[in-house]
N, C-alpha and C positions, 0 to 999 in steps of 0.2 A: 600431335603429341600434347600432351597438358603436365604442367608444373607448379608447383605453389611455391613462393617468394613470401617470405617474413621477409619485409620493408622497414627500416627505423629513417625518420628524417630528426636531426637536429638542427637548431635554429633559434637564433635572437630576433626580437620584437623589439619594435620603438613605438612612443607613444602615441602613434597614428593608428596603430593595429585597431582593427574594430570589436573585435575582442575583450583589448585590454583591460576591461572591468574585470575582467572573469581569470585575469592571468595572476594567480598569486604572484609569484617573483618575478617580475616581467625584465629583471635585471639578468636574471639568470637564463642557462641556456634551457627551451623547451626541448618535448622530443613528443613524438607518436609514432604509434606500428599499427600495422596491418597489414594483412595478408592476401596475397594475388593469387587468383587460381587462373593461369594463364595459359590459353588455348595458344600454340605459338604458330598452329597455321594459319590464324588470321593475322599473324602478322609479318613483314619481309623478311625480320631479321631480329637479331638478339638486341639491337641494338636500339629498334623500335618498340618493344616492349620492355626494355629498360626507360628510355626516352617517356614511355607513355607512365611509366609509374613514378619517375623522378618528379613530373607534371602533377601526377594526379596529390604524391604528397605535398607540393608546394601549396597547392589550391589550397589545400586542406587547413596546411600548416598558417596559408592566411585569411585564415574565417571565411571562405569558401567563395572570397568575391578575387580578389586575385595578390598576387606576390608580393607588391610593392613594399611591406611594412613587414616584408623576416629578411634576417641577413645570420652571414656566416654559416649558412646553410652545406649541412656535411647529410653523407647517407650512410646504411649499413644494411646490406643484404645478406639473407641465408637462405640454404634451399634445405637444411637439416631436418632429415625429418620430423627428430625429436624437438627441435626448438618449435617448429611449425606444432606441432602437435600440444605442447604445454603452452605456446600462447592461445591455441582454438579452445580450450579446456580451460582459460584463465585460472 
């Protein structure tokens, strides 16, 4: 079966991020979305492709080398169609 996931990560930066030149308010909280189109028999469980997208936005969230430099790290998932559909439309 396949499903698409609108992902939001939030998250604060400290001055190590690698990034950080590029982070207007780096005081404030960041955020990014995107969206998973996830095949769910390639994976065990619900539980592993929540796991694998909680990962993929962390990366993400820290300039794509790894975690160490976001904290306070929250998430927000929706499987709506309509939210899904007005983010793939921007």
């Amino acid at each position: 079966m396949k499903i698409s996931i609108l992902a939001s990560i939030f998250y604060t930066v400290d001055n190590n991020h690698p990034d950080i030149k590029y982070i207007k308010q780096p005081s404030e909280i960041q955020s990014f979305t995107d969206c998973y189109h996830i095949d769910t028999d390639c994976f065990w469980s619900k539980d592993d492709y929540m796991s694998y997208i909680r990962n993929d936005l962390r990366l993400v969230a820290g300039g794509g080398y790894d975690t160490k430099h976001i904290h306070n790290v929250s998430f927000k998932f929706s499987t709506d169609p309509n939210e899904i559909n007005r983010f793939l439309r921007g």
